[in-house]
ROSE-4610 file (N, C-alpha, C; in Angstrom, 1 decimal, always signed):
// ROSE-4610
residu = [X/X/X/X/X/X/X/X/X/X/X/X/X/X/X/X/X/X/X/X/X/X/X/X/X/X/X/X/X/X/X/X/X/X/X/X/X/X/X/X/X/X/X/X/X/X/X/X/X/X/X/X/X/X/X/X/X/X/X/X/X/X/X/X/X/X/X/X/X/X/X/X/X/X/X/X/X/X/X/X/X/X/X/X/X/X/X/X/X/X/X/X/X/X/X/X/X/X/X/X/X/X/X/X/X/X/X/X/X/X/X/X/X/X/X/X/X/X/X/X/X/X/X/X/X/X/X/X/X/X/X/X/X/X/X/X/X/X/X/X/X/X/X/X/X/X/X/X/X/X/X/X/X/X/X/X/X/X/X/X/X/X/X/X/X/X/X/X/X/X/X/X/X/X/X/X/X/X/X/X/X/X/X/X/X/X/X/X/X/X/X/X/X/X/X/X/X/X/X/X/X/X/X/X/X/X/X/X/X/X/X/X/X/X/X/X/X/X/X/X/X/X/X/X/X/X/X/X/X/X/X/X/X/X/X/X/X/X/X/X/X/X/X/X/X/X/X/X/X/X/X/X/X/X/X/X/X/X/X/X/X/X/X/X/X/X/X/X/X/X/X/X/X/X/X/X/X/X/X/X/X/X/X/X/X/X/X/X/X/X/X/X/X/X/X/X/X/X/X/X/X/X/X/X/X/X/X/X/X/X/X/X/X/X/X/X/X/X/X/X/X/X/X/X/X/X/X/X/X/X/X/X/X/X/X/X/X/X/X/X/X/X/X/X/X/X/X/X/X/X/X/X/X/X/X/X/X/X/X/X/X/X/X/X/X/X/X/X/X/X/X/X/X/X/X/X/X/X/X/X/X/X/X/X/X/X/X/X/X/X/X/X/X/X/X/X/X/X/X/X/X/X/X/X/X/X/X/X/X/X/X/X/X/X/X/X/X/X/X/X/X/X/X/X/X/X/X/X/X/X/X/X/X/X/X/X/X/X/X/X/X/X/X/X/X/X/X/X/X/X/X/X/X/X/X/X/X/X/X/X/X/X/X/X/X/X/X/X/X/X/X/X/X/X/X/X/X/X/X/X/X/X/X/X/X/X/X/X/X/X/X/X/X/X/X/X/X/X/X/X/X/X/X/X/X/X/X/X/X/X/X/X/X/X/X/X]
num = [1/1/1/2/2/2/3/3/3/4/4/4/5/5/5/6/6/6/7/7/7/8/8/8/9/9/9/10/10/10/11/11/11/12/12/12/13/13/13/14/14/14/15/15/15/16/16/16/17/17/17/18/18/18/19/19/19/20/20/20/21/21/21/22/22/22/23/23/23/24/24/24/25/25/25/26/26/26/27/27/27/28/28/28/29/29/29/30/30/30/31/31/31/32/32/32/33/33/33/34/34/34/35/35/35/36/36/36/37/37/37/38/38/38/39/39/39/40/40/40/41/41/41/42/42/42/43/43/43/44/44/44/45/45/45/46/46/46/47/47/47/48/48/48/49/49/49/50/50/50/51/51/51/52/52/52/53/53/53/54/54/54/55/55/55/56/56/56/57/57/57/58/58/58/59/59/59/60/60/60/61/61/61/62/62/62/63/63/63/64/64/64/65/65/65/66/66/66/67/67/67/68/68/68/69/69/69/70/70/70/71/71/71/72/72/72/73/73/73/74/74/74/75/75/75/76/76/76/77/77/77/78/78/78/79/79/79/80/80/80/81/81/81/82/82/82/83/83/83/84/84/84/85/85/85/86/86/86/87/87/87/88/88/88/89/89/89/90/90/90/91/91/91/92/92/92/93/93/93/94/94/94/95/95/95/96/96/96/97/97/97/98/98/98/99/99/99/100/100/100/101/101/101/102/102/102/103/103/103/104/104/104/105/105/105/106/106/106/107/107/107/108/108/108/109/109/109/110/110/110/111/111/111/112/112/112/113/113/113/114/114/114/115/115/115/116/116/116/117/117/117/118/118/118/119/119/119/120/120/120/121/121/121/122/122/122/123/123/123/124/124/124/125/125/125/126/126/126/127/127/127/128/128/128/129/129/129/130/130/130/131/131/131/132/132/132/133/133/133/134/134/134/135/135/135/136/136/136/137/137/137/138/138/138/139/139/139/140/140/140/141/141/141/142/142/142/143/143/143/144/144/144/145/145/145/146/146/146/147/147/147/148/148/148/149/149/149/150/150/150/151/151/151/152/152/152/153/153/153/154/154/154/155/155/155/156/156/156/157/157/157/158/158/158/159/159/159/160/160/160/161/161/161/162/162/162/163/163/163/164/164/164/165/165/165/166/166/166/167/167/167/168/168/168/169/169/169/170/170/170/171/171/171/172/172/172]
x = [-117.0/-116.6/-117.8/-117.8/-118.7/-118.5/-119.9/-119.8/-120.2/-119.2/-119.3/-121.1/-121.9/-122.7/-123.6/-122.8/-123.4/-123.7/-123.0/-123.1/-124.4/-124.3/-125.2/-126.5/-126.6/-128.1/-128.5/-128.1/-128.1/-128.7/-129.3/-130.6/-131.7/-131.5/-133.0/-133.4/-132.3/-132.8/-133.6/-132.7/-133.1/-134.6/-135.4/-136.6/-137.5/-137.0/-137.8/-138.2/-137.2/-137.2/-138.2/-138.0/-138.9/-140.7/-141.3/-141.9/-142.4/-141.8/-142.2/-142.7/-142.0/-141.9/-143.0/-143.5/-144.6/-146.0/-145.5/-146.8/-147.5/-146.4/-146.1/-147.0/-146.7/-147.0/-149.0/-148.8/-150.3/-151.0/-150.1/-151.6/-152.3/-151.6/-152.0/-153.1/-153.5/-154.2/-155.7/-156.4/-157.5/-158.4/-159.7/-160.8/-161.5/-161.8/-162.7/-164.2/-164.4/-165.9/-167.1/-168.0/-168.7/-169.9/-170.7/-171.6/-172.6/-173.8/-174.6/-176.3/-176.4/-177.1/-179.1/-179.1/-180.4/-181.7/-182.1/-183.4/-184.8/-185.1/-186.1/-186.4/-185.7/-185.6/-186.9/-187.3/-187.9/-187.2/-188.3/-187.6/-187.1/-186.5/-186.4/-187.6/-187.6/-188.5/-187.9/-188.6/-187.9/-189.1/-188.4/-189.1/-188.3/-189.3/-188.4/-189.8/-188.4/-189.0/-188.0/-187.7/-187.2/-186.5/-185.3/-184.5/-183.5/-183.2/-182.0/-180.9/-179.9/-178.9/-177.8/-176.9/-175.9/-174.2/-173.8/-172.3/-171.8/-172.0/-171.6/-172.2/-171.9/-172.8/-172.7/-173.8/-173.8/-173.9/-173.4/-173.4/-175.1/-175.1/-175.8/-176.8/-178.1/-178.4/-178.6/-178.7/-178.8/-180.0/-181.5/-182.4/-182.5/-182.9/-182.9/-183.6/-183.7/-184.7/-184.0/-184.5/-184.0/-184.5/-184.1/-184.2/-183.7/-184.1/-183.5/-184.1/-183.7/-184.0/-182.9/-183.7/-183.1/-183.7/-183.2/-183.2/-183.2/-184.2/-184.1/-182.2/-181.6/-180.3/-179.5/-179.4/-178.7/-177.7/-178.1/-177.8/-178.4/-178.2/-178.8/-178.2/-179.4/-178.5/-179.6/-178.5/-179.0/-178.7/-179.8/-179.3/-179.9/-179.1/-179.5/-179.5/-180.2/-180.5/-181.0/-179.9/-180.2/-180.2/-181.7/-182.2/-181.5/-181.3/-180.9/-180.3/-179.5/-178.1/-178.4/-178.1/-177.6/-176.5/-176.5/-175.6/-174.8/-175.2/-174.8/-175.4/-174.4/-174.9/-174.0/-174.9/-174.3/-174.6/-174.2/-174.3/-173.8/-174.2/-174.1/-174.1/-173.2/-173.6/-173.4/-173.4/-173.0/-171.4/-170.9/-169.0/-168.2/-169.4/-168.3/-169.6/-169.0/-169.3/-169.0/-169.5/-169.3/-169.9/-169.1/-170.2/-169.4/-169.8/-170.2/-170.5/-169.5/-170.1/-169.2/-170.6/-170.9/-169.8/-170.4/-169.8/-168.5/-168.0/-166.4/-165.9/-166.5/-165.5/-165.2/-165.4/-165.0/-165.2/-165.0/-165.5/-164.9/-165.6/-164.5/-165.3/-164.2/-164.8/-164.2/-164.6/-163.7/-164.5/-164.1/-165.1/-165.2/-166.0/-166.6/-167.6/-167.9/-168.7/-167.4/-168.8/-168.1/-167.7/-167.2/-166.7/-168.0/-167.3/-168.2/-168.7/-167.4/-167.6/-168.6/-169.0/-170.1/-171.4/-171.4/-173.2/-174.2/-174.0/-175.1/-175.2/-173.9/-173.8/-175.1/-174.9/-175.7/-177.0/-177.3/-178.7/-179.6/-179.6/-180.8/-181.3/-180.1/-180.1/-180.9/-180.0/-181.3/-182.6/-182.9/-184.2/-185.3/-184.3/-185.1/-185.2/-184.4/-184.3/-183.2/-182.0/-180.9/-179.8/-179.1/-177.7/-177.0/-176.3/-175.9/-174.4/-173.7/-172.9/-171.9/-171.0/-170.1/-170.8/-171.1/-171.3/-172.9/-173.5/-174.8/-176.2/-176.6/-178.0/-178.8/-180.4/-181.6/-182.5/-183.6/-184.6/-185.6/-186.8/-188.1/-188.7/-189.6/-190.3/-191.7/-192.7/-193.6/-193.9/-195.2/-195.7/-194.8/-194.2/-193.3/-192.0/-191.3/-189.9/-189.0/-188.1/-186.9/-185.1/-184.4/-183.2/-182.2/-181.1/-180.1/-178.6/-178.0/-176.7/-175.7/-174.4/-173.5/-172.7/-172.6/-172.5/-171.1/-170.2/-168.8/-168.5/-169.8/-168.8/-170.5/-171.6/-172.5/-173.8/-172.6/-173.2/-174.9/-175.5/-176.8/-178.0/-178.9/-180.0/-181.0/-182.3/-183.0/-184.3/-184.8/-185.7/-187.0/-188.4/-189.2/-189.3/-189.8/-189.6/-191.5/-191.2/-193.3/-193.0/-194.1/-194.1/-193.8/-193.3/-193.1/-194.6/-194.5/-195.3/-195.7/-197.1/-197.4/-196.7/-197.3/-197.5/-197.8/-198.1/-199.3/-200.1/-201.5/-202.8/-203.0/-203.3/-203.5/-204.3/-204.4/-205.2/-206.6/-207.5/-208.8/-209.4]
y = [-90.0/-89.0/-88.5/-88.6/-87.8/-86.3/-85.9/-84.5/-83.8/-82.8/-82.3/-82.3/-82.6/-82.5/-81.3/-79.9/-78.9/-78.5/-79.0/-79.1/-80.0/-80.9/-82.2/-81.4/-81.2/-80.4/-79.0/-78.5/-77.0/-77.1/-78.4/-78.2/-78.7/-79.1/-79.7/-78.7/-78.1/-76.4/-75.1/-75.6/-74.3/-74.9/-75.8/-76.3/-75.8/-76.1/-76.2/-74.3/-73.6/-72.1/-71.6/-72.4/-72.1/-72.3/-73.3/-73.8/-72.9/-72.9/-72.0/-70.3/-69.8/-68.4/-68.4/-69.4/-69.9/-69.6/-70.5/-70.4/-69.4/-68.2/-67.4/-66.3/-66.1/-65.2/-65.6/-66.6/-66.9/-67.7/-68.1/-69.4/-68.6/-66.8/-66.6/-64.9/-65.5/-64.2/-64.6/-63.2/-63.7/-63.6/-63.9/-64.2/-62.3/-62.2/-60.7/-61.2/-60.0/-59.9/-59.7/-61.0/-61.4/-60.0/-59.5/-58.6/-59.2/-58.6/-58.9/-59.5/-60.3/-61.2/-60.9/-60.2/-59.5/-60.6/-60.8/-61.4/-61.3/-60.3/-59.6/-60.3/-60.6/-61.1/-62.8/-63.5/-64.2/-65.7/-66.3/-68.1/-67.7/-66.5/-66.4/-66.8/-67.7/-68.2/-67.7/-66.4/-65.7/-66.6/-66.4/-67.1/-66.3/-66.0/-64.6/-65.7/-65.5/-66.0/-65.2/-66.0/-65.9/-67.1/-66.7/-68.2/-67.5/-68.4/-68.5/-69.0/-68.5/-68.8/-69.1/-70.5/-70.4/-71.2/-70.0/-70.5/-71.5/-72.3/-73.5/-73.9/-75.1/-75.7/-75.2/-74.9/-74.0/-72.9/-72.1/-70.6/-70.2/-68.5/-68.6/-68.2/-68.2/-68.1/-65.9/-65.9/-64.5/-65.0/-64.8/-63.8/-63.0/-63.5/-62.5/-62.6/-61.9/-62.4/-63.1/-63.9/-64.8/-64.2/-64.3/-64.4/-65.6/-66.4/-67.0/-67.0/-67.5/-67.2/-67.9/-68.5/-69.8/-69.3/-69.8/-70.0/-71.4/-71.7/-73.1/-73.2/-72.3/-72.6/-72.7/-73.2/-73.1/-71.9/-71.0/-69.6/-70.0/-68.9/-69.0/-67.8/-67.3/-66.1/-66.2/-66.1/-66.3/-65.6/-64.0/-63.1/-63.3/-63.0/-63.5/-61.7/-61.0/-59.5/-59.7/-59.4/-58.8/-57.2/-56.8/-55.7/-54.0/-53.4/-53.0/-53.2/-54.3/-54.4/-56.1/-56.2/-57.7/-58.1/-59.4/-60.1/-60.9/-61.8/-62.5/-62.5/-62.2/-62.7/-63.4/-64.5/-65.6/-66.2/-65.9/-66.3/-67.5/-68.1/-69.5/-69.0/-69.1/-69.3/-70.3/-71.0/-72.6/-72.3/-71.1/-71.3/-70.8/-70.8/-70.6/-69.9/-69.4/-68.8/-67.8/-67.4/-66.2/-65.7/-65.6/-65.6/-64.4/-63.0/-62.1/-61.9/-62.0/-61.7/-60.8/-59.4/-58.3/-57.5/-57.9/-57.8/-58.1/-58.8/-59.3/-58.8/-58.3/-57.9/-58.3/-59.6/-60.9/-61.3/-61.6/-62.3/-63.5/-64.5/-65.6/-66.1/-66.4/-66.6/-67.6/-68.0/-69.5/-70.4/-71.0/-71.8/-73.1/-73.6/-75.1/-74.8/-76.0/-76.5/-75.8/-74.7/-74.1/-75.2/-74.8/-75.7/-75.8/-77.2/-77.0/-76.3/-75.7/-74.4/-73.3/-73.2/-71.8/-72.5/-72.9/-73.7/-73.0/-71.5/-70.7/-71.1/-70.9/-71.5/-73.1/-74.0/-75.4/-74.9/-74.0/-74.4/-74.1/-72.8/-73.6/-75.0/-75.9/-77.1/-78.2/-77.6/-78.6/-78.4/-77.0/-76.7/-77.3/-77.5/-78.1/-79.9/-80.2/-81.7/-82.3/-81.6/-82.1/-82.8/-83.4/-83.8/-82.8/-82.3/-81.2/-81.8/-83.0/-83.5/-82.6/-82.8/-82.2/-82.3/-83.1/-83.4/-82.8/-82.4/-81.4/-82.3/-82.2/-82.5/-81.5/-82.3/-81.5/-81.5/-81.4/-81.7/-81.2/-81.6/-80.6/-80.7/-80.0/-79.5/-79.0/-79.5/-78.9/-77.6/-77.2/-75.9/-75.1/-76.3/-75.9/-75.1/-75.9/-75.2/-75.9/-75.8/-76.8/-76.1/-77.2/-76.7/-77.9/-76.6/-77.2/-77.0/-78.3/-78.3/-78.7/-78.6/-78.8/-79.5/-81.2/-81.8/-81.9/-82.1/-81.3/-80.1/-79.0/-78.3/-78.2/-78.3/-77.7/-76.6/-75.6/-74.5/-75.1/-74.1/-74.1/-73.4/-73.4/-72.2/-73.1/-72.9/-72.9/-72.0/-72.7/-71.6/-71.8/-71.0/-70.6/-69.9/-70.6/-69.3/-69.7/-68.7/-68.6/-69.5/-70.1/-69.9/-69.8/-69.9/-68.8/-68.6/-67.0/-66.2/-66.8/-67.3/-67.1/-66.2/-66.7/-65.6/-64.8/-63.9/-62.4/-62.9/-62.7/-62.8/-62.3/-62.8/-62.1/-61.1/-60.0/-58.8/-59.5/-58.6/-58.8/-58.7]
z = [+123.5/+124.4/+125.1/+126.1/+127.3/+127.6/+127.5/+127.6/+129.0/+129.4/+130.8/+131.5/+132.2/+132.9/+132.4/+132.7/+132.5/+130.7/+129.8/+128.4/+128.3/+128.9/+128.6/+129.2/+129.8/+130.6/+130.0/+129.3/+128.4/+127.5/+126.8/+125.2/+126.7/+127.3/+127.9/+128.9/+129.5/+130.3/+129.8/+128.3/+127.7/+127.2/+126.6/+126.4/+127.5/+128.8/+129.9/+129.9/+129.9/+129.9/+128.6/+127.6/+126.7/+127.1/+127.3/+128.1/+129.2/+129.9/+131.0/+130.7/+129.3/+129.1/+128.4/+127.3/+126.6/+127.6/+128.7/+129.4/+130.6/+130.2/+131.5/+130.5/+128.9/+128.1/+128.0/+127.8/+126.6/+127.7/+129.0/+129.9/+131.2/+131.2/+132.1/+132.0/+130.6/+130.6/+131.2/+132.1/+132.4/+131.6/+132.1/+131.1/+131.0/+130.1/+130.0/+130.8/+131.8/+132.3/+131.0/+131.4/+130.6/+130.4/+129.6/+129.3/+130.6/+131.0/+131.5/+130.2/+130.8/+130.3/+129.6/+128.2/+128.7/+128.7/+129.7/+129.9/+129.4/+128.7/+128.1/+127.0/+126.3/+124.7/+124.6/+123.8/+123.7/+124.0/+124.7/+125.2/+126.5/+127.4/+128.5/+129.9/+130.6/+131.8/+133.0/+133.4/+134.9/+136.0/+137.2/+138.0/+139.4/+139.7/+141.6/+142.7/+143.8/+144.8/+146.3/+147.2/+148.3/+148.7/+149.2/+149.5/+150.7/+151.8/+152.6/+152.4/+152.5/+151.7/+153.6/+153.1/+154.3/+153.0/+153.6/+153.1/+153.2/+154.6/+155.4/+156.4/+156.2/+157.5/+159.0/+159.3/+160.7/+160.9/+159.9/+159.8/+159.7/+160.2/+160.1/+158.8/+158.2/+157.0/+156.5/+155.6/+154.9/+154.2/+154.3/+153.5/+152.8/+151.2/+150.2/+149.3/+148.3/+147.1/+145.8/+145.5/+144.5/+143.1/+141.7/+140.6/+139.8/+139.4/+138.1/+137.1/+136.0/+134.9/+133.7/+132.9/+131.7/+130.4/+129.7/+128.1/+127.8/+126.4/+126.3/+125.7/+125.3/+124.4/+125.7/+126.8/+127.6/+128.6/+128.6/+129.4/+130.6/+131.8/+132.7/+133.7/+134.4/+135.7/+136.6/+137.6/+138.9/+139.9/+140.6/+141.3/+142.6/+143.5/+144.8/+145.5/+146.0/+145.9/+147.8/+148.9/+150.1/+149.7/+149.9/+149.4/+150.7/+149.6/+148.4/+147.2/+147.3/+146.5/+146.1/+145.0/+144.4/+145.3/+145.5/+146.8/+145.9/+144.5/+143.9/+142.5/+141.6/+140.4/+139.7/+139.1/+138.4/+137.3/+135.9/+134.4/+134.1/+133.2/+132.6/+130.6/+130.0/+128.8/+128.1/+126.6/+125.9/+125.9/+126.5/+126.4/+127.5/+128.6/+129.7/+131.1/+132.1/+133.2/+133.7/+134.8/+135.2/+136.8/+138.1/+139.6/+140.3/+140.3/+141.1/+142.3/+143.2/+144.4/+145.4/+145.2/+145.7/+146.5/+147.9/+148.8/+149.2/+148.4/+148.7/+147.5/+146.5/+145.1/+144.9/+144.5/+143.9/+142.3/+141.1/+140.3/+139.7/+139.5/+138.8/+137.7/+137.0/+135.3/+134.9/+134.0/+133.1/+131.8/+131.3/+130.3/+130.5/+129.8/+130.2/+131.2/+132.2/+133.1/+134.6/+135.3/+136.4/+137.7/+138.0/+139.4/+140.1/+141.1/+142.2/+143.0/+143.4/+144.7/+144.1/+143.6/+143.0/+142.7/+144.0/+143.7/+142.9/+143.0/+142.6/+141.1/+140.0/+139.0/+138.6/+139.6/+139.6/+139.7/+140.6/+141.0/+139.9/+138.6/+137.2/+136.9/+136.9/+136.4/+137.7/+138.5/+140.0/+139.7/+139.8/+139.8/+137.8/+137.2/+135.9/+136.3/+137.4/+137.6/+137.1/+136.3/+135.6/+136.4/+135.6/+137.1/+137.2/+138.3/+138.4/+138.9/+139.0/+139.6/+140.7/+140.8/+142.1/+143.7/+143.5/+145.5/+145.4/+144.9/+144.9/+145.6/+146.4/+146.5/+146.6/+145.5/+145.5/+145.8/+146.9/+147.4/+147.9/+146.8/+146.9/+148.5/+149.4/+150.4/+150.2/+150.8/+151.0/+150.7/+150.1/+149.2/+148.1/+147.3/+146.7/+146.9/+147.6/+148.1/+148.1/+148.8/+147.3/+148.7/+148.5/+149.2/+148.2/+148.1/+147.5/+148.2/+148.0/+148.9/+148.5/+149.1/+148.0/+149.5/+149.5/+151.0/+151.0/+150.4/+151.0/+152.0/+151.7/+152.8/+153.5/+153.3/+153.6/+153.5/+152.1/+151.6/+151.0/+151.5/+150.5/+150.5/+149.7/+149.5/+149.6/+150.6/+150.7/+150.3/+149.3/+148.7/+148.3/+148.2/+147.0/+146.0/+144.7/+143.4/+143.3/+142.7/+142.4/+140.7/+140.4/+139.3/+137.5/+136.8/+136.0/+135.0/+134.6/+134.3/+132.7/+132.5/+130.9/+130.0/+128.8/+128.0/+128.5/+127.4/+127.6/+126.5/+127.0/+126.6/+125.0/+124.2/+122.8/+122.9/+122.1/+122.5/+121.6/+122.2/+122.1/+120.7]
């Protein structure tokens, strides 16, 4: 005996409805904003410079002051500061991400390895020499300066960081 159409499609509708209500409850919670990252602590390498930053190719660039700053355990933040105000900040921890930006009220978060579009996220890893994969080129310049790009759309920071700062001298 064959069963009417709509009988026959009513355990596999209802799965689908389950499914969907499943993933409507538990797949769309967002992520909690991450703490801010304290840099002070021991194994942190800050390094401040100045970098041009252009969203896209052609556009034109914003001047600012750069921070970054690593841990050997893999962390990392990266503030890009048109003075007054922080323009961009961007954390890295071993379980996820985190990129701030400012001006638009924006934040996006997630875990794993951040996307491409948030170059700022990559650029720690350029500047240690690491692969940074997603489209990214890195390329040092004269008197130590360095431009990083991301050749899909164009975006990229051109920049100097000084440095980073020794120890502190043992007392006398």
């Amino acid at each position: 005996m064959r069963l009417p159409p709509s009988v026959a499609f009513a355990p596999a509708a209802g799965r689908v409805v389950a499914a969907l209500a499943a993933l409507a409850v538990g797949g769309c919670r967002s992520l909690p904003l991450q703490p801010p990252i304290d840099c002070s602590g021991p194994g942190w390498i800050l390094r401040e410079g100045q970098a041009v930053w252009r969203p896209r190719a052609g556009a034109d660039g914003i001047a600012g002051d750069l921070l970054v700053a690593t841990h050997p355990d893999g962390r990392s933040v990266v503030q890009f500061t048109k003075t007054p105000l922080p323009f961009i900040v961007a954390q890295r921890t071993a379980h996820g991400w985190q990129a701030q930006i400012i001006p638009r009220n924006k934040t996006y978060s997630g875990r794993g390895a951040p996307p491409a579009r948030l170059l700022w996220l990559h650029l720690p890893e350029a500047l240690a020499g690491r692969e940074t994969g997603g489209g990214f080129s890195f390329s040092k310049r004269s008197a130590g300066g360095w431009l990083f790009e991301r050749r899909a759309t164009g975006e990229s920071v051109d920049g100097f960081l000084e440095p980073p700062a020794g120890p502190p001298a043992p007392p006398p």
